[in-house]
MDTraj code that builds the backbone (N, CA, C; nanometers):
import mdtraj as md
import numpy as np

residues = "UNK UNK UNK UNK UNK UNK UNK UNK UNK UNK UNK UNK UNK UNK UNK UNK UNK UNK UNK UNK UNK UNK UNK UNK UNK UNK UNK UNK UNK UNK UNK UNK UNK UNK UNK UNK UNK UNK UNK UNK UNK UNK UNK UNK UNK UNK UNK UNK UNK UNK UNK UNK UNK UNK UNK UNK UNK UNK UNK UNK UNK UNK UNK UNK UNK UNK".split()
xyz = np.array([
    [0.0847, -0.1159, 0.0000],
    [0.0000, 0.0000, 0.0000],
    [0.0895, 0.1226, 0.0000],
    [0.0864, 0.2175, -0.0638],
    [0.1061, 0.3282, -0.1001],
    [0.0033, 0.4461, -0.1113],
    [0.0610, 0.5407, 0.0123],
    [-0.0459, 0.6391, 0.0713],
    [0.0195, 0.7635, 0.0517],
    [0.0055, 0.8754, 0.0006],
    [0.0195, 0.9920, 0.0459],
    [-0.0408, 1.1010, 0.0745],
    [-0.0359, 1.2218, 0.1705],
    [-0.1060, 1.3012, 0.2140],
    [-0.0557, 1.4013, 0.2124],
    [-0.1006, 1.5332, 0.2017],
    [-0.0824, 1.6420, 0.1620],
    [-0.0140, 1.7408, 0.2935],
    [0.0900, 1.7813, 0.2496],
    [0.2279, 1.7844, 0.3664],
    [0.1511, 1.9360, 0.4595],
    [0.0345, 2.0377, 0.4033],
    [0.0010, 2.1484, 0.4474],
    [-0.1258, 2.0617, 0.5287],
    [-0.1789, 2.0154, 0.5062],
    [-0.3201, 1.9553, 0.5701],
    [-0.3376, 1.8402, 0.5959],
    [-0.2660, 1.7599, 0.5559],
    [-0.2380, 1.5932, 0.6273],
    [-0.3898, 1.5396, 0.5373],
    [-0.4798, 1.6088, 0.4776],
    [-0.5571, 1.5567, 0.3547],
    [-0.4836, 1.4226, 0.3163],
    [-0.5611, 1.3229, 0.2909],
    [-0.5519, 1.2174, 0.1627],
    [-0.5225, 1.2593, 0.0119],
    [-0.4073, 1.2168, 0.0150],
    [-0.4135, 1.2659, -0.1896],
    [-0.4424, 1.1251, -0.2734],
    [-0.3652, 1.0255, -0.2758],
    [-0.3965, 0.9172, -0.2928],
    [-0.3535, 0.7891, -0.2039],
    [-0.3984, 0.6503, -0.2643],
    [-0.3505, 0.5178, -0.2229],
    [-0.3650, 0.4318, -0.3207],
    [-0.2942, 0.3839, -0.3698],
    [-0.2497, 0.2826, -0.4391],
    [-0.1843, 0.1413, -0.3599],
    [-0.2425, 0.0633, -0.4078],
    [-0.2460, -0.1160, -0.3593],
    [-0.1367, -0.1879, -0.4819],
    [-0.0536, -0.1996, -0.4016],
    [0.0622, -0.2473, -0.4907],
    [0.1419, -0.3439, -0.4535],
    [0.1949, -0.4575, -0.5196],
    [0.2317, -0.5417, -0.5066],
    [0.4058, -0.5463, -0.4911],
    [0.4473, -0.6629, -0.3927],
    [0.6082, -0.6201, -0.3978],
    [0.6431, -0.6430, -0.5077],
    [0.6406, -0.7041, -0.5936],
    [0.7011, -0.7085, -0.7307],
    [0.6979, -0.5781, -0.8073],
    [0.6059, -0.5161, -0.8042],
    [0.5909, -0.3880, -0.8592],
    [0.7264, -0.2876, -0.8117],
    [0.6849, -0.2861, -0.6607],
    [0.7275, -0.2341, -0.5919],
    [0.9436, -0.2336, -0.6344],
    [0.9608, -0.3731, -0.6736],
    [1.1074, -0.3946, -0.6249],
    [1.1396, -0.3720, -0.7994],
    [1.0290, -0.3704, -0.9149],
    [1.0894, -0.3483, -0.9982],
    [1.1217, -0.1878, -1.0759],
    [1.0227, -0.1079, -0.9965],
    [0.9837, 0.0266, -1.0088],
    [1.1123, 0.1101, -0.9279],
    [1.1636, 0.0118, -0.7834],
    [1.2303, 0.0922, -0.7421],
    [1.3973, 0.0935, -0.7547],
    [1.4902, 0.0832, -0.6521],
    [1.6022, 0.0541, -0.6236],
    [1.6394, 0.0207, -0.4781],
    [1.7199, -0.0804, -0.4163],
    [1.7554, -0.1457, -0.3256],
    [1.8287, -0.0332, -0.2714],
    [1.7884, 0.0239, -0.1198],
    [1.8522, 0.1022, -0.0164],
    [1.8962, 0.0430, 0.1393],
    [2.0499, 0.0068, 0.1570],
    [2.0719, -0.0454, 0.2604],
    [1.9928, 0.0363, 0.3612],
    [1.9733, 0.1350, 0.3259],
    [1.9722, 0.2270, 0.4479],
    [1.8459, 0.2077, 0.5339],
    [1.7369, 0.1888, 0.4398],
    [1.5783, 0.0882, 0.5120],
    [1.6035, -0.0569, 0.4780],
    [1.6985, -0.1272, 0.4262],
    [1.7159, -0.2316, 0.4230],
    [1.5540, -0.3149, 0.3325],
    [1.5482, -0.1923, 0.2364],
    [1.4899, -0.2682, 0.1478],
    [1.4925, -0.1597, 0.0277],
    [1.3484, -0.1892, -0.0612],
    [1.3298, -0.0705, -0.1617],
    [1.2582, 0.0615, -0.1899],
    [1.3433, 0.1470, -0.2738],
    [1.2495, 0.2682, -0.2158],
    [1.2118, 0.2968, -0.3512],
    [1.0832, 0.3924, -0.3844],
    [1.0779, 0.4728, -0.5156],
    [1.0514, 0.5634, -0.5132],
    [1.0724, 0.6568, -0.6350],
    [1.0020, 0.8156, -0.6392],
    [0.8440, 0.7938, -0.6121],
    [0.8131, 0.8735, -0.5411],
    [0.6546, 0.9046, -0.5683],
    [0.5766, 0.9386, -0.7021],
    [0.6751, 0.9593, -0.7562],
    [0.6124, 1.0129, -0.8872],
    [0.5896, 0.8720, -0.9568],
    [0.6766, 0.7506, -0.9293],
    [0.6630, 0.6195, -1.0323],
    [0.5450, 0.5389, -0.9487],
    [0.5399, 0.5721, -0.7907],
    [0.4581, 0.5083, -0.6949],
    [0.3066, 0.5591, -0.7533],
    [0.2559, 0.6552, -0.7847],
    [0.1579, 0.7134, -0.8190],
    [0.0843, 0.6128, -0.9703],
    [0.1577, 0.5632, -1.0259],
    [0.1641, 0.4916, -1.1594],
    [0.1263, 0.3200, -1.1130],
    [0.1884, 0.3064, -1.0265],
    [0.1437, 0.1802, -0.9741],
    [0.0569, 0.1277, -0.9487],
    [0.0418, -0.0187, -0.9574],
    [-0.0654, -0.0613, -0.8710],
    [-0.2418, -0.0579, -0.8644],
    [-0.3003, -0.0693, -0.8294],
    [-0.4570, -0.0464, -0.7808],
    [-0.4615, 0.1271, -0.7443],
    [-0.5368, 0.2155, -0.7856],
    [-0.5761, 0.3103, -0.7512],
    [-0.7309, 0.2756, -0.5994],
    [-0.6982, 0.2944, -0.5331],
    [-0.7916, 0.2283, -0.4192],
    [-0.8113, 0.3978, -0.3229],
    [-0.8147, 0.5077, -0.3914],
    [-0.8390, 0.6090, -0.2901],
    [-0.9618, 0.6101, -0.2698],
    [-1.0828, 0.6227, -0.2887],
    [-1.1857, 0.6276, -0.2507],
    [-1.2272, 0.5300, -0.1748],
    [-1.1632, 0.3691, -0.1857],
    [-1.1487, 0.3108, -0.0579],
    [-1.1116, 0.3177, 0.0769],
    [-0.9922, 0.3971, 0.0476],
    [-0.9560, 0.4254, 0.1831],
    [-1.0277, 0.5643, 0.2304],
    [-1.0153, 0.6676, 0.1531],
    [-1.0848, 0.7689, 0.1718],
    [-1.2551, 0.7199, 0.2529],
    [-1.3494, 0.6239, 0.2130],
    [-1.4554, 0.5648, 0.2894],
    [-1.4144, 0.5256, 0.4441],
    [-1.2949, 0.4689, 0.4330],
    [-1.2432, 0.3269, 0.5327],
    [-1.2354, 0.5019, 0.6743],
    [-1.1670, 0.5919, 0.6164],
    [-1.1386, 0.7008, 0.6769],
    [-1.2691, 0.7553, 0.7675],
    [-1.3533, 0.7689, 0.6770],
    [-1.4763, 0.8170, 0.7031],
    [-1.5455, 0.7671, 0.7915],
    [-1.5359, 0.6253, 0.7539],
    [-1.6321, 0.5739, 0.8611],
    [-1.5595, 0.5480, 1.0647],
    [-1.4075, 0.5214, 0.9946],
    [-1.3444, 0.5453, 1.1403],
    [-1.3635, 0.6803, 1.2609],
    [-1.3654, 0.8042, 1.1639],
    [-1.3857, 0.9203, 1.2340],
    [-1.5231, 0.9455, 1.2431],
    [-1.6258, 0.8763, 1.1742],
    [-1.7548, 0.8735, 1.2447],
    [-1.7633, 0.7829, 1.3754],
    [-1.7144, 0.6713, 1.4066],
    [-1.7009, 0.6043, 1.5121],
    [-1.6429, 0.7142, 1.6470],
    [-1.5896, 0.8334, 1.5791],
    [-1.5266, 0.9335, 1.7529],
    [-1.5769, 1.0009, 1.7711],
    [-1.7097, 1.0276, 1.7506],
    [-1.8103, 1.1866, 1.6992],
    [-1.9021, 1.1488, 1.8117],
])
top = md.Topology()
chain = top.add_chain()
for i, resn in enumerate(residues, 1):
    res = top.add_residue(resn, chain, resSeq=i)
    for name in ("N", "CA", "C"):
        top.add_atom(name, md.element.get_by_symbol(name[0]), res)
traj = md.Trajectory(xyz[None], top)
């Protein structure tokens, strides 16, 4: 899963459902997390577009604190 949120408002921008294969061929191997990382810009291209899923999944959690 691949999430990002909007760095002024912590908003949902997207999520994408992506597979490690995707993942390890899109990116490059970084000792430094001891795995793989990618641009956001190739992460965005990936995968399942699933924002309005999570965007719901969101919704209904913060109705549960109201």
């Amino acid at each position: 899963m691949l999430i990002t949120f909007d760095r002024a408002t912590y908003a949902l921008r997207w999520a994408r459902e992506v597979t490690a294969a995707d993942i390890e061929a899109a990116g490059r191997h970084s000792s430094h997390v001891n795995g793989h990382r990618i641009a956001i810009t190739a992460g965005a291209r990936l995968g399942v577009d699933v924002t309005s899923r999570f965007r719901a999944a969101m919704s209904n959690l913060s109705g549960q604190h109201g």
